[in-house]
N, C-alpha and C positions, 0 to 999 in steps of 0.2 A: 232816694228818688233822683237826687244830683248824677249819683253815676248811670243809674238806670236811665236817665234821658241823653246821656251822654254816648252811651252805649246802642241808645237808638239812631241817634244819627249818625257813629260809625258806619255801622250797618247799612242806612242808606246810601252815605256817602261812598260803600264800595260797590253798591249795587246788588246786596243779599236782601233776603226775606229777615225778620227776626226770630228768631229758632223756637222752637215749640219747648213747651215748659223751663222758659228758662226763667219761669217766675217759680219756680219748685223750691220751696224750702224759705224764701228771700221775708223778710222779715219787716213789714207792713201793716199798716193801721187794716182795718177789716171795715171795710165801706158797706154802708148801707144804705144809704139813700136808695130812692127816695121815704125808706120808711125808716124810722127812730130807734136807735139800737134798743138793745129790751135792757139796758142798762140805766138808760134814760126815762123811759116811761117809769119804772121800779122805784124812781126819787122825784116822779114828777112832783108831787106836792110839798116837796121837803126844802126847806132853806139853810144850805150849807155856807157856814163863813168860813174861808178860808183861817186857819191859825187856831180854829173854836175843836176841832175833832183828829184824829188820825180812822185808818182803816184798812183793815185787815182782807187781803182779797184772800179764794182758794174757794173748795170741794165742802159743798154743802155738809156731806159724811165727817168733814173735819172740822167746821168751822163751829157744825152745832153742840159739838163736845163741849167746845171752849165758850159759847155762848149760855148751854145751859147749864152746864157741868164744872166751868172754869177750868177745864184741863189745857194746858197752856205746853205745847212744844217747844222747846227750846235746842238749836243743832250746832254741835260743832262747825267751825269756820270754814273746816275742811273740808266740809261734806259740798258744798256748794262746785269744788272743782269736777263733782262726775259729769261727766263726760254723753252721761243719760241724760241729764237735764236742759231745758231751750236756750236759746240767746238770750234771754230777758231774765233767768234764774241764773245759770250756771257763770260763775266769776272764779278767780284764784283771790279766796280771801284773805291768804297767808300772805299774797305778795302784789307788791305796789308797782308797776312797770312805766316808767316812764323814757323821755328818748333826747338827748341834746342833740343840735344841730350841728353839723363842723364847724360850723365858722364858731359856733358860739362856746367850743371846748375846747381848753386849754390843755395842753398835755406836753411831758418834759419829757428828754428821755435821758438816763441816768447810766455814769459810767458804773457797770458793775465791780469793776475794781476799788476806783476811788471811793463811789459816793456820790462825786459830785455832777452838776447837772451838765450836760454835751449841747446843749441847743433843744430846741421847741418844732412840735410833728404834728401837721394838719390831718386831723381822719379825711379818709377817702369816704366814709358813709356814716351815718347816723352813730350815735354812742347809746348804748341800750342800760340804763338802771335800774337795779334792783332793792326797794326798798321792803326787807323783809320779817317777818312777826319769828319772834324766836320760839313761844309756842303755839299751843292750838288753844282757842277759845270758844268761848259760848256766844251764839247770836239770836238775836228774832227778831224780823221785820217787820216795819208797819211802812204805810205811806201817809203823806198829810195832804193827798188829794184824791178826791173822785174823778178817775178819768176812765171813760169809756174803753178806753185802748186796754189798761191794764187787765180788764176781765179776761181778755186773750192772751194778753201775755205771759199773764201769772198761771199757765199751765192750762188756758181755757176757765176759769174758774165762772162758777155758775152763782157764787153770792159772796158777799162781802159781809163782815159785822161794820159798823162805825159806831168810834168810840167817843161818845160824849163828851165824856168825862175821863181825859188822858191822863192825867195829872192822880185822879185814882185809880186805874189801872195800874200806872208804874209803880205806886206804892205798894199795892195789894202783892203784883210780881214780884216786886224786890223783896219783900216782906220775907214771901215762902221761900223764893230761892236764897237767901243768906240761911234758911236753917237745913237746908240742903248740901249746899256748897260753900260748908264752911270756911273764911279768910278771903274767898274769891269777894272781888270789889265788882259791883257794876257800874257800869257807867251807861248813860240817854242823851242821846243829840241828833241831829240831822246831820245822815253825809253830806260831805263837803263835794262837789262835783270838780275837777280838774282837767284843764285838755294835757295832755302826757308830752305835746312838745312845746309848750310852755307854762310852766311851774318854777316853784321857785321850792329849795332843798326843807326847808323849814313845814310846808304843807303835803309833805310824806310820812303821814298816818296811817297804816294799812286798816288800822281798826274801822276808823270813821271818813275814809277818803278811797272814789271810786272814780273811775275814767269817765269821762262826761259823755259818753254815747248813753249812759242809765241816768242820764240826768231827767229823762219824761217822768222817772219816779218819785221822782220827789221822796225819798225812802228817809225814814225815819229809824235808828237803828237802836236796841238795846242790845249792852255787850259785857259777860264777864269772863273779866283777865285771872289767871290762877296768880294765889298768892308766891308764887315762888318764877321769877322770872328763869329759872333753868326745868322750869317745867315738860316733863317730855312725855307721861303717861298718857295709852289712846284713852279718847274721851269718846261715850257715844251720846244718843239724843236722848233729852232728858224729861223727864213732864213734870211738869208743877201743877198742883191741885189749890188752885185760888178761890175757889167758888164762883159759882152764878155770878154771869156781869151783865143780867139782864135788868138792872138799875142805874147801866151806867151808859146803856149798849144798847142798839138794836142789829136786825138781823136781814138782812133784805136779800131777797130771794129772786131771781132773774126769770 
C-alpha cells in the first residue's frame, strides 16, 4: 500500500493519468464494505480465544476428507517452490535468503599464495545469504488465527476446519505418521517470522523460519525431517488416515 501511494504521486507529480490495470495481479486484502465478509457472518456467534484453537483454511472438496474421514495431506517442502502457486502459498522452503548491508560486512581479502590476509574490502551492494536445508522434508500447515484475508489468500478457499482441540490433533497425526515414516522425527511450533535485512546467524532455521512479508499468517507448522541427514530420495505427498476429527473439530462453511 506504501508503494502503491507512492507510485500515485509520482505520477501526479509528472503530470500522467495512473495507468489502467496496474492493480492486475498486486496482492491485497479484498474489501468489502459496506457489507461483512461472508467469513465473518459464518463465526458470527462463535467465541474465539486466541492460543485456544488452530485452523486449517482451503477447498471444501478437501478439507471435508480431512474433517469427516481424517485423511490428512501431508507435502514435501519442495513442492511449495512451483511457480503455479500464489504469493501467499508458493515459498522456497529448502532455502532461507537473507541480505547484510555493506557497511555491516566484513570481508578480508586473502593472498592466494601466502594465506595470509592483504587488507579489508567494502561491498559495493548488498551481500545475499543462503541458509540451506540439505534435504527435502515433510510439512503441513495450520494458522493460529481466523483472519478474514487468509480465505483469499490460501487459494480463494471457501471454508476452514478449526481445531479445538490441537493438542489432540498433533497426537492423533504423529501417531499415524511414525508407523508410516518410520525413524523420521517430527517436530510442531510456530514460524518464527524474520525481516532478512536484520537477523541475526543463529535464527536461520529453514525448517520453522520465514521472511516476515507472511507474517499476517500466523502459520503454525508441523515438520518431518528424515532420519539420515544425507537424505536425497524424491519424496512425494503423503496421506495419513487419522479418523474423523469431528470431536475435536468443526467445519464452517462460507
Amino acid at each position: 500500500m506504501m508503494k502503491l501511494t507512492h507510485i500515485r504521486e509520482e505520477f501526479f507529480l509528472r503530470g500522467h493519468d495512473f495507468p489502467e490495470n496496474v492493480l492486475k495481479g498486486i496482492n491485497l486484502p479484498k474489501f468489502t464494505y459496506p457489507e461483512p465478509p461472508k467469513s465473518a457472518i459464518a463465526i458470527k456467534e462463535k467465541d474465539l480465544i486466541a492460543g485456544k484453537y488452530l485452523i486449517k483454511y482451503g477447498k471444501v472438496e478437501h478439507l471435508r476428507k480431512i474433517f469427516e474421514e481424517g485423511v490428512v495431506r501431508i507435502a514435501p517442502a519442495s513442492s511449495y517452490k512451483d511457480p503455479s502457486l500464489n504469493y501467499a502459498i508458493g515459498d522456497d522452503e529448502l532455502r532461507l535468503t537473507t541480505y547484510g548491508l555493506p557497511k555491516e560486512v566484513k570481508m578480508t581479502v586473502i593472498d592466494h599464495k601466502t594465506g595470509e590476509e592483504k587488507g579489508s574490502l567494502i561491498p559495493m551492494s548488498n551481500i545475499t545469504y543462503y541458509s540451506e536445508c540439505k534435504t527435502d522434508y515433510y510439512v503441513f500447515c495450520l494458522s493460529m488465527i481466523y483472519d478474514h484475508r487468509l480465505f483469499d489468500d490460501f487459494d480463494k478457499a471457501d471454508c476452514c476446519i478449526i481445531i479445538n482441540k490441537p493438542g489432540d490433533l498433533l497426537r492423533r497425526i504423529e501417531y499415524v505418521a511414525s508407523q508410516i515414516l518410520s525413524g523420521w522425527k517430527m517436530f510442531n511450533m510456530p514460524i518464527t517470522y524474520l525481516d532478512p535485512f536484520n537477523t541475526q546467524e543463529e535464527e536461520h532455521i529453514p525448517f520453522f523460519t520465514k521472511n516476515f512479508k507472511y507474517a499476517y499468517q500466523f502459520e503454525y507448522r508441523l515438520a518431518w525431517l528424515p532420519p539420515n541427514p544425507n537424505f536425497k530420495e524424491k519424496i512425494d505427498y503423503l496421506f495419513l488416515k487419522i479418523g474423523s476429527i469431528k470431536d475435536i473439530a468443526e467445519l464452517i462453511l462460507l
